[in-house]
PDB file of N, CA, C, O and CB in Angstrom:
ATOM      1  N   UNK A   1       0.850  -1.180   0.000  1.00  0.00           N
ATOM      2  CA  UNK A   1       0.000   0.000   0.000  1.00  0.00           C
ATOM      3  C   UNK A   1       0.896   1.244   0.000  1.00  0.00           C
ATOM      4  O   UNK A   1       1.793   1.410   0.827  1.00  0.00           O
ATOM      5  CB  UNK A   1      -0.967  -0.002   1.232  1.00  0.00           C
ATOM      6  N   UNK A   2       0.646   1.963  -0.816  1.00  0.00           N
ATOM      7  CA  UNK A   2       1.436   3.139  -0.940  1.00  0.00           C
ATOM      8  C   UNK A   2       1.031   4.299   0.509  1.00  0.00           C
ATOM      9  O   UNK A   2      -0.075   4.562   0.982  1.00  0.00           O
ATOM     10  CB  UNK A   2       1.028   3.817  -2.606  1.00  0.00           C
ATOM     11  N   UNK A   3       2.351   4.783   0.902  1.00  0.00           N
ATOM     12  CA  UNK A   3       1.910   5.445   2.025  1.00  0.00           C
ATOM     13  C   UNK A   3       1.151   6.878   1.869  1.00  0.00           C
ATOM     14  O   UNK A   3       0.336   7.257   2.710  1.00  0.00           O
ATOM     15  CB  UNK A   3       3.068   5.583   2.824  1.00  0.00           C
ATOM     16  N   UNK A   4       1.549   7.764   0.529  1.00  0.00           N
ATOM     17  CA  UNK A   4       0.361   8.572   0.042  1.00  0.00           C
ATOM     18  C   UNK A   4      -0.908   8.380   0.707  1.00  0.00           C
ATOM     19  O   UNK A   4      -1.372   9.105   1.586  1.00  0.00           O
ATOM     20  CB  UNK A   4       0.115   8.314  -1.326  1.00  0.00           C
ATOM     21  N   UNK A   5      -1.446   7.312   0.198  1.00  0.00           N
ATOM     22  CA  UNK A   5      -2.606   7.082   0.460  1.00  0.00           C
ATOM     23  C   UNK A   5      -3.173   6.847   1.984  1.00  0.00           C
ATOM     24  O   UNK A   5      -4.249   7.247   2.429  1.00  0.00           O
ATOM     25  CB  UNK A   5      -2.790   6.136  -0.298  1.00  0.00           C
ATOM     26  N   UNK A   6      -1.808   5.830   2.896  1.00  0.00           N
ATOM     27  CA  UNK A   6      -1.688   6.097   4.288  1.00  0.00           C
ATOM     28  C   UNK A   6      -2.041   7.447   4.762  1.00  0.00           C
ATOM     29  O   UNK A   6      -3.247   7.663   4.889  1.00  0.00           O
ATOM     30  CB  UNK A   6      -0.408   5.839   4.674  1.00  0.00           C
ATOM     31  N   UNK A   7      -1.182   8.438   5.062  1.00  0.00           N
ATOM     32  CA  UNK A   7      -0.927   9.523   4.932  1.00  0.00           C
ATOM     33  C   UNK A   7      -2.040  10.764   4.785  1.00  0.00           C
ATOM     34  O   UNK A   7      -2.130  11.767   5.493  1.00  0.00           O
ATOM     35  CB  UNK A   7      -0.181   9.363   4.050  1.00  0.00           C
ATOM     36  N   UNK A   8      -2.838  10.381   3.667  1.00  0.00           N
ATOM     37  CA  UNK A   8      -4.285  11.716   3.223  1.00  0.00           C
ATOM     38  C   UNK A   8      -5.400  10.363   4.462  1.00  0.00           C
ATOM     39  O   UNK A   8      -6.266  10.917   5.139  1.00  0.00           O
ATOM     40  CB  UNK A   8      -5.117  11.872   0.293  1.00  0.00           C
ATOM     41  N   UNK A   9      -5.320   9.402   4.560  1.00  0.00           N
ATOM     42  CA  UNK A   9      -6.402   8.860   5.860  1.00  0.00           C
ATOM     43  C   UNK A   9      -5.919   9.155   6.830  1.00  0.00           C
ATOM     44  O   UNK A   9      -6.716   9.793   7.518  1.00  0.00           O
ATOM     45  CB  UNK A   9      -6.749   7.415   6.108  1.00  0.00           C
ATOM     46  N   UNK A  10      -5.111   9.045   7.223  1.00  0.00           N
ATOM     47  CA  UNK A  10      -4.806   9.210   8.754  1.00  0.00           C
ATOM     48  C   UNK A  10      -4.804  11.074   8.919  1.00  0.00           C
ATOM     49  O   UNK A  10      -5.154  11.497  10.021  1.00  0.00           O
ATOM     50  CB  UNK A  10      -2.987   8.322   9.204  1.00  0.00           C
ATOM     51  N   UNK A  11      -4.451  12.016   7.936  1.00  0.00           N
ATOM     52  CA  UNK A  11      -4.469  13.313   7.583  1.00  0.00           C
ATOM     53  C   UNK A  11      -6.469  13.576   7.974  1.00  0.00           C
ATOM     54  O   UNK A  11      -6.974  13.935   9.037  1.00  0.00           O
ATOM     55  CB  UNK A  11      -3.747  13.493   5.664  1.00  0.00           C
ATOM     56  N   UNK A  12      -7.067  13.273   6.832  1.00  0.00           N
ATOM     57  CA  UNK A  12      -8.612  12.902   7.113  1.00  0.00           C
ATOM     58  C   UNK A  12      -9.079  12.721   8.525  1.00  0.00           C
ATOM     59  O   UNK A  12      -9.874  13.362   9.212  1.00  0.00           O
ATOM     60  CB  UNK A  12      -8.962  11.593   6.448  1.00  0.00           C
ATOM     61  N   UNK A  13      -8.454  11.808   8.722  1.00  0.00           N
ATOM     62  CA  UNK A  13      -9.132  11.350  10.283  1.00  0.00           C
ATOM     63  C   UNK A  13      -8.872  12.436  11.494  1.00  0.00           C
ATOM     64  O   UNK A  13      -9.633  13.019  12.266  1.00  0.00           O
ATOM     65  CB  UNK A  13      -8.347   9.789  10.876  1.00  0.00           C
ATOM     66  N   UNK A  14      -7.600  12.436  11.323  1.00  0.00           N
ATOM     67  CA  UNK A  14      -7.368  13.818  12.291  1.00  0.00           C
ATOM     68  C   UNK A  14      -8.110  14.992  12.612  1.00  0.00           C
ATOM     69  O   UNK A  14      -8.531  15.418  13.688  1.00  0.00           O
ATOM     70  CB  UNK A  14      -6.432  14.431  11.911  1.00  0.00           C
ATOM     71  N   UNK A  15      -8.217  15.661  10.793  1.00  0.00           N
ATOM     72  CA  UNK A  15      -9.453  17.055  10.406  1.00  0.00           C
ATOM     73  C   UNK A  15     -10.282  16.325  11.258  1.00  0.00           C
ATOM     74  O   UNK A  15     -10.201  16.566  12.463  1.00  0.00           O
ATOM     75  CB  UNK A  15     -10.236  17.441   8.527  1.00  0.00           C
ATOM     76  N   UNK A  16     -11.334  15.185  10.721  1.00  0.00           N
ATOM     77  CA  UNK A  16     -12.798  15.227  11.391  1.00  0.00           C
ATOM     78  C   UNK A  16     -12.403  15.127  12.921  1.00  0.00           C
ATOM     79  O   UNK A  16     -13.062  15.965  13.536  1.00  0.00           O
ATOM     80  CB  UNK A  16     -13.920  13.845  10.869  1.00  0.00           C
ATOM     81  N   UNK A  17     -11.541  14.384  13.792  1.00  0.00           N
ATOM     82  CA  UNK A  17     -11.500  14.006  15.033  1.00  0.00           C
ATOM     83  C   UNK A  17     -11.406  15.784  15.712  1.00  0.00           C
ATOM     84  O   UNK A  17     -12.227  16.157  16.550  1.00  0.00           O
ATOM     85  CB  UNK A  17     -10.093  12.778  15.308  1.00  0.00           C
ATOM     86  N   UNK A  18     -10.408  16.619  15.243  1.00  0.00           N
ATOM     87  CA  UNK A  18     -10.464  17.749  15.198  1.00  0.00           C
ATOM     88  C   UNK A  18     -11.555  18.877  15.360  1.00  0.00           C
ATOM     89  O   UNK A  18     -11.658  19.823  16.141  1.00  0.00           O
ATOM     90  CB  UNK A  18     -10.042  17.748  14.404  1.00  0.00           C
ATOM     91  N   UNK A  19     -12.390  18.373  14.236  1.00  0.00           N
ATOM     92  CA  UNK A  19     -14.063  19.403  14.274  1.00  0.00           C
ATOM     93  C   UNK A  19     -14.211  18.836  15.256  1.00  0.00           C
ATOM     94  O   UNK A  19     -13.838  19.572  16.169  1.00  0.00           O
ATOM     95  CB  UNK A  19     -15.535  19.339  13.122  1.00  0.00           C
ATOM     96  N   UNK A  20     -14.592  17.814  15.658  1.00  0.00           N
ATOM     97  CA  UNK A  20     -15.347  16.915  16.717  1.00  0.00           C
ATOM     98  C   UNK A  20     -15.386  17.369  17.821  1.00  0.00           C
ATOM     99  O   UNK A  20     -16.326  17.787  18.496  1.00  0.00           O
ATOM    100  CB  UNK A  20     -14.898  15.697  16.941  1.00  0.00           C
ATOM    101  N   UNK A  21     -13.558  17.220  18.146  1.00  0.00           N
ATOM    102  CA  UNK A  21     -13.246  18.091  19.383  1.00  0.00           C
ATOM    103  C   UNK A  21     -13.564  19.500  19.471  1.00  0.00           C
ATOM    104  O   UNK A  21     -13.791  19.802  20.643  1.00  0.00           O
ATOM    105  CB  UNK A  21     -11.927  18.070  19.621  1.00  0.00           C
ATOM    106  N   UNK A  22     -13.703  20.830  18.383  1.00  0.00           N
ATOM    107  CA  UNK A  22     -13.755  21.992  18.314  1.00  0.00           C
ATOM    108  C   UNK A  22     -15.380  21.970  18.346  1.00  0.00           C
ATOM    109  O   UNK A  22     -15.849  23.019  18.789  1.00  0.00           O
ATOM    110  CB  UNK A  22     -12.927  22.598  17.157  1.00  0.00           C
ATOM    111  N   UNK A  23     -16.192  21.135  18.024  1.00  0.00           N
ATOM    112  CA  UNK A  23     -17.269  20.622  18.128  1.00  0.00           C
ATOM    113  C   UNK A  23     -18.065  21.030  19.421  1.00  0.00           C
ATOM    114  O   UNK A  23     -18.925  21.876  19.670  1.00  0.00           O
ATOM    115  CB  UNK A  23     -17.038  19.347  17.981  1.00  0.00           C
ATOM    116  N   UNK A  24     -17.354  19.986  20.190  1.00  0.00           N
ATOM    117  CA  UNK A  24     -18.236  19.665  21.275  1.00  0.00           C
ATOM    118  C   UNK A  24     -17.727  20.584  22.381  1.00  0.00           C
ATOM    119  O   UNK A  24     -18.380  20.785  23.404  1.00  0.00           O
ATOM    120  CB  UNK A  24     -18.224  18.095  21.671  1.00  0.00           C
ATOM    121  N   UNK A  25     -16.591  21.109  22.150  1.00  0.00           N
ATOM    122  CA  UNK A  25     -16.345  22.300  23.457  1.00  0.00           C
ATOM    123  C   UNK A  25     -16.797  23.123  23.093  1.00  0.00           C
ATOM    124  O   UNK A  25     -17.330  23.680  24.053  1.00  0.00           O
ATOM    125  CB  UNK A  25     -15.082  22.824  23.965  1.00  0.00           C
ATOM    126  N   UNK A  26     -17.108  24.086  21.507  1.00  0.00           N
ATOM    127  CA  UNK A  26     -18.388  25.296  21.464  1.00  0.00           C
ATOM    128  C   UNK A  26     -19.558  24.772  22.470  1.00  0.00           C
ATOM    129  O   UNK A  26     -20.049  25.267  23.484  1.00  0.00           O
ATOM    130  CB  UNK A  26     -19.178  25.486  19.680  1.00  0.00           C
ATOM    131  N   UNK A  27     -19.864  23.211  21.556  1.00  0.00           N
ATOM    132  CA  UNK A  27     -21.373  23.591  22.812  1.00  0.00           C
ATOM    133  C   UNK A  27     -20.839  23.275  24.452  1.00  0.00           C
ATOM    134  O   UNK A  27     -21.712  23.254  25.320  1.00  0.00           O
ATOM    135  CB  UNK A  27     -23.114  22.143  22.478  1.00  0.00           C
ATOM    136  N   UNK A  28     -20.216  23.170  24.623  1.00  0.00           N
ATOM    137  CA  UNK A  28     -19.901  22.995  26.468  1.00  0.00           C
ATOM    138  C   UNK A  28     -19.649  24.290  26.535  1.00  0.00           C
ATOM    139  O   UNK A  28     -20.515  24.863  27.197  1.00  0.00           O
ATOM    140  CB  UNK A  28     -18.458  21.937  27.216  1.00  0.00           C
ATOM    141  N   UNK A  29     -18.875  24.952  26.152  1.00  0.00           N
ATOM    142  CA  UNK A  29     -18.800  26.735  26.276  1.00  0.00           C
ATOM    143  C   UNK A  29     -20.112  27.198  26.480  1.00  0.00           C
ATOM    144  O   UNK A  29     -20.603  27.443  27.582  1.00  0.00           O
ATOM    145  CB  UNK A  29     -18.228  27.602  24.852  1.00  0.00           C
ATOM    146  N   UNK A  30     -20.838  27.347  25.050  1.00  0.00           N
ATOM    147  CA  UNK A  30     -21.995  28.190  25.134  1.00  0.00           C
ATOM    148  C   UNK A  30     -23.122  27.599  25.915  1.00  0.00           C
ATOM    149  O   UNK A  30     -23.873  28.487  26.318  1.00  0.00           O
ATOM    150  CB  UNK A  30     -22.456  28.517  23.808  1.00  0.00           C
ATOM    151  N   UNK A  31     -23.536  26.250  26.308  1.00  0.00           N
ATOM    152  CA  UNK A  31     -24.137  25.861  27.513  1.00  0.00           C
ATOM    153  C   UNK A  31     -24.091  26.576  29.195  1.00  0.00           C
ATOM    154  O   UNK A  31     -25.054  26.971  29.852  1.00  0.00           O
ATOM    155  CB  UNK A  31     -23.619  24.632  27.529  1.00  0.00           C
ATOM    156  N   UNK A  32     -22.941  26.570  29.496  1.00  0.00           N
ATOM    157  CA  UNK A  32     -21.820  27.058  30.395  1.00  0.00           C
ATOM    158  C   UNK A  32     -22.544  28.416  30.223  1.00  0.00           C
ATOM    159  O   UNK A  32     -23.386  28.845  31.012  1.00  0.00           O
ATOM    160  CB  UNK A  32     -20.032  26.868  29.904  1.00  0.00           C
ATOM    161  N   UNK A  33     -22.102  29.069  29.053  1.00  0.00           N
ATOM    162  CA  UNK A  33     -22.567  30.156  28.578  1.00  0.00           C
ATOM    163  C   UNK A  33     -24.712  30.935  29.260  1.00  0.00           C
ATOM    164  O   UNK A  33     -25.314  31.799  29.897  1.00  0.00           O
ATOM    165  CB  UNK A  33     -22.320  29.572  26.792  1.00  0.00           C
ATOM    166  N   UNK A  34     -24.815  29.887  28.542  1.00  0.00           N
ATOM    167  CA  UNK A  34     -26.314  30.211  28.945  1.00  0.00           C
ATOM    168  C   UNK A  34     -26.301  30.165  30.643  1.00  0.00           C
ATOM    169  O   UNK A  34     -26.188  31.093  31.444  1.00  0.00           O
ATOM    170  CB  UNK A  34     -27.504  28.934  28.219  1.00  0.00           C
ATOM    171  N   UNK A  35     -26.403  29.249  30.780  1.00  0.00           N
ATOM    172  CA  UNK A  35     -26.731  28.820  32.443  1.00  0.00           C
ATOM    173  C   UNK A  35     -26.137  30.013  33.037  1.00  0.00           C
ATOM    174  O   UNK A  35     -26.967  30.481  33.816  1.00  0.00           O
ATOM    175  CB  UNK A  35     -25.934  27.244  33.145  1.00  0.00           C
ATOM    176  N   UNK A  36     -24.998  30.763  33.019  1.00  0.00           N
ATOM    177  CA  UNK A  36     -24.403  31.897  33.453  1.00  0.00           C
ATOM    178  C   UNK A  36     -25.308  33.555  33.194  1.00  0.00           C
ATOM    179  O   UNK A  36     -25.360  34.571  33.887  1.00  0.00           O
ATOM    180  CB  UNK A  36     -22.985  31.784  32.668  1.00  0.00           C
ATOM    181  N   UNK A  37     -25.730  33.299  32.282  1.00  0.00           N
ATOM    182  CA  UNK A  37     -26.809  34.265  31.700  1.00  0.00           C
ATOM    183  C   UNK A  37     -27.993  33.947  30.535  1.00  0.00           C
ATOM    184  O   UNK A  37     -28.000  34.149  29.321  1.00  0.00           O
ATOM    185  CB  UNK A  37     -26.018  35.314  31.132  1.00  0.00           C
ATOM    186  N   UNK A  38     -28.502  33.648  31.003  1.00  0.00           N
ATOM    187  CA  UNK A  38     -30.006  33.096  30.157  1.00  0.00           C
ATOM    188  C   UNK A  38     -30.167  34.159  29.488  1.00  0.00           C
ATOM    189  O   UNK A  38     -29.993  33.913  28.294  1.00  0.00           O
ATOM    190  CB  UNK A  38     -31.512  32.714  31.023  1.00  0.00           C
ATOM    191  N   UNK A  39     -30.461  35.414  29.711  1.00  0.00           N
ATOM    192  CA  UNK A  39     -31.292  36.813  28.922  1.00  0.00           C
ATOM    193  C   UNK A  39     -30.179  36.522  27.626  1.00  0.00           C
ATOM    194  O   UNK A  39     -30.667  36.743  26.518  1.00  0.00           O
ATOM    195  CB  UNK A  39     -31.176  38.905  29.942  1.00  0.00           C
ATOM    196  N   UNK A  40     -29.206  36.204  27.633  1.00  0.00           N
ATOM    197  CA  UNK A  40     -28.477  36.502  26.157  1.00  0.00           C
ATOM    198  C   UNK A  40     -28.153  35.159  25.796  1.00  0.00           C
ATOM    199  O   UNK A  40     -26.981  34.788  25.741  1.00  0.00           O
ATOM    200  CB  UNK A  40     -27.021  37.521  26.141  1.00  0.00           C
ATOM    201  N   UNK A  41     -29.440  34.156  25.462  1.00  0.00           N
ATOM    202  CA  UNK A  41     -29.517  32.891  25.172  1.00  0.00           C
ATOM    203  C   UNK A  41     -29.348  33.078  23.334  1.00  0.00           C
ATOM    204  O   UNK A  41     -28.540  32.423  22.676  1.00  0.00           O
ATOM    205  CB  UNK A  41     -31.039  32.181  25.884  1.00  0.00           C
ATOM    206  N   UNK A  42     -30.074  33.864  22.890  1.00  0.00           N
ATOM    207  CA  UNK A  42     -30.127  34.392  21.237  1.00  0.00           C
ATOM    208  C   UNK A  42     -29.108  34.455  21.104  1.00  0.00           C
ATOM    209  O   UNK A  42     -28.535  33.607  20.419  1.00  0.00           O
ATOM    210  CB  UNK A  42     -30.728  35.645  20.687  1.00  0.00           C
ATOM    211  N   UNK A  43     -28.376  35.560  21.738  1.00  0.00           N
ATOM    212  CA  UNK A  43     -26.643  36.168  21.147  1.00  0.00           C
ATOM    213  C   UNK A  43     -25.852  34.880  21.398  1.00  0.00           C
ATOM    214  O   UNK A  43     -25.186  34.634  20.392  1.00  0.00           O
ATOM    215  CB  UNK A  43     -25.732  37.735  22.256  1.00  0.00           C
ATOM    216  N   UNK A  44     -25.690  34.051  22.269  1.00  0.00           N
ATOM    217  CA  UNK A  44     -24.762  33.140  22.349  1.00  0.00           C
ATOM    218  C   UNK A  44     -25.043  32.160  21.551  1.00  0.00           C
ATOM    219  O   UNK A  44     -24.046  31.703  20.993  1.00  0.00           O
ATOM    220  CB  UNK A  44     -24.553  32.734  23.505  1.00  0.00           C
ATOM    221  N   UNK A  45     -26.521  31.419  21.156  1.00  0.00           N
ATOM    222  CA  UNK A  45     -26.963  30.454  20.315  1.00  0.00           C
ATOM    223  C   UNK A  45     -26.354  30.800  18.758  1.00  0.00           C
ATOM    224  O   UNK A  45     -25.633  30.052  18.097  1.00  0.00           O
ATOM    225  CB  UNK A  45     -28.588  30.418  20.427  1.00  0.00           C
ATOM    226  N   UNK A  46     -26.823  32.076  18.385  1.00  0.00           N
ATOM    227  CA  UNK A  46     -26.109  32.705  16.979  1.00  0.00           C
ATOM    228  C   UNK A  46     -24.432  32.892  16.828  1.00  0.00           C
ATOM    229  O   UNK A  46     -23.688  32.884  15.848  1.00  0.00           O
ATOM    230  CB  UNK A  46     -26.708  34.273  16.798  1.00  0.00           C
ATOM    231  N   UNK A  47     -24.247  33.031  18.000  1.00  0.00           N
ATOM    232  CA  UNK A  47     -22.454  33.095  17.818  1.00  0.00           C
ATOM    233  C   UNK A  47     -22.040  31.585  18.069  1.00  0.00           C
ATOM    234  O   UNK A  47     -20.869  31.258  17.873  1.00  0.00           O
ATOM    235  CB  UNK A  47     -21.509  34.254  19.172  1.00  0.00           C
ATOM    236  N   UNK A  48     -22.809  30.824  18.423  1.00  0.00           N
ATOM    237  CA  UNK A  48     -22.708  29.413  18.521  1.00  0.00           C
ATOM    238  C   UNK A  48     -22.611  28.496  17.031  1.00  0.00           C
ATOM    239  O   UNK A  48     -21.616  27.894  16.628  1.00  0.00           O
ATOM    240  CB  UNK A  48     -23.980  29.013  19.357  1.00  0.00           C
ATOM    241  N   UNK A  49     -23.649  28.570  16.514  1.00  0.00           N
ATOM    242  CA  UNK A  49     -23.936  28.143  14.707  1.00  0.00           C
ATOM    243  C   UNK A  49     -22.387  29.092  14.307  1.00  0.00           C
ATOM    244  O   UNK A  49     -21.216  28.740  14.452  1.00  0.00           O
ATOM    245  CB  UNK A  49     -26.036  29.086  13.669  1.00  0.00           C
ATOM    246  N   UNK A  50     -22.874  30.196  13.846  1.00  0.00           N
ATOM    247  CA  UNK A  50     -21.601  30.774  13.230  1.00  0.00           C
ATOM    248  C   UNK A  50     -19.853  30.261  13.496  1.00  0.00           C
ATOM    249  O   UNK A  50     -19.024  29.932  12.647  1.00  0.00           O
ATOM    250  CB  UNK A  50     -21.728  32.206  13.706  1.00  0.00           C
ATOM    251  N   UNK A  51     -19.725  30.341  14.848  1.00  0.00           N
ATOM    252  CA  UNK A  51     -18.564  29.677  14.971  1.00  0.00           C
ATOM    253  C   UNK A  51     -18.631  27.723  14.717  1.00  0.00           C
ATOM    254  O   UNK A  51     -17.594  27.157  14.371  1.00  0.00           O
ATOM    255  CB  UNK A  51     -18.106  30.191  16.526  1.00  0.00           C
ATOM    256  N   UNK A  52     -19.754  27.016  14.909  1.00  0.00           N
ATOM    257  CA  UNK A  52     -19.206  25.829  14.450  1.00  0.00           C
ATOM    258  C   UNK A  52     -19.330  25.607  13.099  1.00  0.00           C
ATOM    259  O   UNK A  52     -18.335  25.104  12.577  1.00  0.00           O
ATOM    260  CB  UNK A  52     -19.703  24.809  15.076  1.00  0.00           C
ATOM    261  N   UNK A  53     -20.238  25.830  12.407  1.00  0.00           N
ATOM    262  CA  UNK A  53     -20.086  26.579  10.706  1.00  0.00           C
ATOM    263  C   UNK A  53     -18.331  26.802   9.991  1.00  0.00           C
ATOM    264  O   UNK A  53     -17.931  26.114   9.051  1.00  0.00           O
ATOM    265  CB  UNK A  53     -20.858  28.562  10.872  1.00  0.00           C
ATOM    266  N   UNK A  54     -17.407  27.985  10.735  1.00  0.00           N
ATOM    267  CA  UNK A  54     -16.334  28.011  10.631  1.00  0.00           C
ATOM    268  C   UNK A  54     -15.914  26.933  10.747  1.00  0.00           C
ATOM    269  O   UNK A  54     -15.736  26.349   9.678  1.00  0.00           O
ATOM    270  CB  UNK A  54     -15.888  28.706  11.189  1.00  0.00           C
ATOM    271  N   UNK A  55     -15.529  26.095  12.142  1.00  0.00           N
ATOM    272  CA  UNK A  55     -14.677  24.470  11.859  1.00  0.00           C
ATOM    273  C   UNK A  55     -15.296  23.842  11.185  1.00  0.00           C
ATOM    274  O   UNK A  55     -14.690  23.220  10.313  1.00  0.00           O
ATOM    275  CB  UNK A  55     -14.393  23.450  12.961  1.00  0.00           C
ATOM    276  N   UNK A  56     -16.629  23.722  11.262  1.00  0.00           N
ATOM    277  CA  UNK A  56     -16.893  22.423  10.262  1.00  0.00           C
ATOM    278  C   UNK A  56     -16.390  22.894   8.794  1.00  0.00           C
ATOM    279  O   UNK A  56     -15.885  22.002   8.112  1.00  0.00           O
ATOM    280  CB  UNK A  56     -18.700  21.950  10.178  1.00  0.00           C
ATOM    281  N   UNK A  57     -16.464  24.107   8.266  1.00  0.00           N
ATOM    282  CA  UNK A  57     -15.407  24.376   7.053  1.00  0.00           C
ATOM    283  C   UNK A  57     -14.009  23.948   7.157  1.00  0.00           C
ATOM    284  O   UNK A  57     -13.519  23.369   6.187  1.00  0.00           O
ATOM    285  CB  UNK A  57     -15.275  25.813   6.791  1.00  0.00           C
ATOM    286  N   UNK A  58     -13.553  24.082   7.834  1.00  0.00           N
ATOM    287  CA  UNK A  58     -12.067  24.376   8.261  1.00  0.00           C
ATOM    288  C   UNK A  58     -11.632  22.286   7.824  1.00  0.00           C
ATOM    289  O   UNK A  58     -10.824  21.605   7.192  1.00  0.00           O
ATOM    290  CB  UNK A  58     -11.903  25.187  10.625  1.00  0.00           C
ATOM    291  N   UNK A  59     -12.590  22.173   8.521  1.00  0.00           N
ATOM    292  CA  UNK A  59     -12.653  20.956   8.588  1.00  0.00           C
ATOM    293  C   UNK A  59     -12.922  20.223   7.532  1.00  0.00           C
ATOM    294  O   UNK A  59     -12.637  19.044   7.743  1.00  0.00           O
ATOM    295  CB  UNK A  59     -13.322  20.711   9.361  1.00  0.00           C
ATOM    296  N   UNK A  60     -13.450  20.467   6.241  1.00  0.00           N
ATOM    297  CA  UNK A  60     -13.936  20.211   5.214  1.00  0.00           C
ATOM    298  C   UNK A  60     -12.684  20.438   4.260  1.00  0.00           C
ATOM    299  O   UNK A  60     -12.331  19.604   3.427  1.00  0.00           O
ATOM    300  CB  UNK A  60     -15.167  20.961   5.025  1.00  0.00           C
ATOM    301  N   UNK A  61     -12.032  21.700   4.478  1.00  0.00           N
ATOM    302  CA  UNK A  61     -11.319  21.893   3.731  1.00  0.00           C
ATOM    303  C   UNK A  61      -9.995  20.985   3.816  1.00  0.00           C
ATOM    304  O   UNK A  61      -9.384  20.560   2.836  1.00  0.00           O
ATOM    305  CB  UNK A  61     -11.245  23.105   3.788  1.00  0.00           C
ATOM    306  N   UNK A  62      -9.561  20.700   5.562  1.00  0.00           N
ATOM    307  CA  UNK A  62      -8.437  20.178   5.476  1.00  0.00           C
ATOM    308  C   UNK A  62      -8.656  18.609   5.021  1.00  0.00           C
ATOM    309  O   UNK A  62      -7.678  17.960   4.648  1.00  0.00           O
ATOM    310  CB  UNK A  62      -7.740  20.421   6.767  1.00  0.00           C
ATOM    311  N   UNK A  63      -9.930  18.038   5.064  1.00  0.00           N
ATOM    312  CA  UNK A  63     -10.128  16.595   4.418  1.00  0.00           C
ATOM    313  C   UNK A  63      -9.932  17.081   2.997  1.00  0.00           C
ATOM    314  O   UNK A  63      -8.930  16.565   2.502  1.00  0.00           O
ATOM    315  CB  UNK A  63     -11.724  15.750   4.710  1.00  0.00           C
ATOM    316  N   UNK A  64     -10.679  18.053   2.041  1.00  0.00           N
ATOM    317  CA  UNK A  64     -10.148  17.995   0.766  1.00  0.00           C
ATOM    318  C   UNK A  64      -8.574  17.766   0.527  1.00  0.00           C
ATOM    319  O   UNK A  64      -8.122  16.794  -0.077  1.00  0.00           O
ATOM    320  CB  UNK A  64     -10.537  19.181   0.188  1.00  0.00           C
ATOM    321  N   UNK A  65      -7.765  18.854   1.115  1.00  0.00           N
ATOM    322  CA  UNK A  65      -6.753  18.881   0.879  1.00  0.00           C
ATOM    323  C   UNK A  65      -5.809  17.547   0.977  1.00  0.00           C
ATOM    324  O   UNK A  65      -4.945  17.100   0.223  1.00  0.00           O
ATOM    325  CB  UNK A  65      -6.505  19.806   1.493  1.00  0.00           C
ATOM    326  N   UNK A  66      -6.254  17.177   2.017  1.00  0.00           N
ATOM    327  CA  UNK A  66      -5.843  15.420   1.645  1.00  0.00           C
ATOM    328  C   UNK A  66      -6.026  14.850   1.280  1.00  0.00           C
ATOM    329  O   UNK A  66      -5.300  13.863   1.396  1.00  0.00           O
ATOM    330  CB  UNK A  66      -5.760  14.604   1.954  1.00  0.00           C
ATOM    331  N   UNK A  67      -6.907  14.796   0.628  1.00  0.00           N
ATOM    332  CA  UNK A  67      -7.640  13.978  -0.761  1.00  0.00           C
ATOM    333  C   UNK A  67      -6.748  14.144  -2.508  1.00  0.00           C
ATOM    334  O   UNK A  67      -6.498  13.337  -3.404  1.00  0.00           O
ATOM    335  CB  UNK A  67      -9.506  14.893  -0.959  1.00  0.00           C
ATOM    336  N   UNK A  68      -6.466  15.828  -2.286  1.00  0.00           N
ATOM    337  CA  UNK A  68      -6.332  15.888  -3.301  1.00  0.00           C
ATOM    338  C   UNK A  68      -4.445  15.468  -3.511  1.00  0.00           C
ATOM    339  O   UNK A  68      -3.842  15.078  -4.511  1.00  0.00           O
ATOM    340  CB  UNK A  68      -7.021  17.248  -3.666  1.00  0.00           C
ATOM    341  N   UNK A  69      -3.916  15.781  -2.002  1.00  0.00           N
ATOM    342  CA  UNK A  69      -2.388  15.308  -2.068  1.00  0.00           C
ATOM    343  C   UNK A  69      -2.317  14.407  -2.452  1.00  0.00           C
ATOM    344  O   UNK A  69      -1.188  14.211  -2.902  1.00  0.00           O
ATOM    345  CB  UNK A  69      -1.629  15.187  -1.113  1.00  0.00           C
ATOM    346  N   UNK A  70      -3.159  13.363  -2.593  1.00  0.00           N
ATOM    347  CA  UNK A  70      -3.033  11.729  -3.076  1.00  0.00           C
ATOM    348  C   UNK A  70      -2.242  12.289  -4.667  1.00  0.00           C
ATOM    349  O   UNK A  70      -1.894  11.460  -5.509  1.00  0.00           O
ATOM    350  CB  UNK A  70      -5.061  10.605  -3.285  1.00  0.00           C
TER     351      UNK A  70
END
């Protein structure tokens, strides 16, 4: 097996394990977040989407890019 191909999976796996992790601590933040102040449940929910939006790109992109190093 050519290690190229090693290499863009284990590259892959990382990105998604990555969002995952950048993932799940937005929502433990902005949870955290609420419970600390409920009245600005909107503002934190919207800066919530928006920022996981960003990694999950980020994240998208660095799986392309290993795809295409093959």
């Amino acid at each position: 097996m050519d290690l190229g191909v090693i290499g863009a999976a284990i590259g892959a796996g990382l990105a998604a394990i990555g969002a995952g992790i950048g993932i799940g601590r937005i929502g433990a933040s902005a949870m955290e977040a609420i419970g600390r102040q409920p009245e600005a449940t909107d503002k934190i929910r919207t800066n919530m989407i928006i920022i996981a939006a960003l990694v999950e790109g980020v994240a998208l992109f660095a799986v392309v890019i290993c795809f295409l190093a093959l």
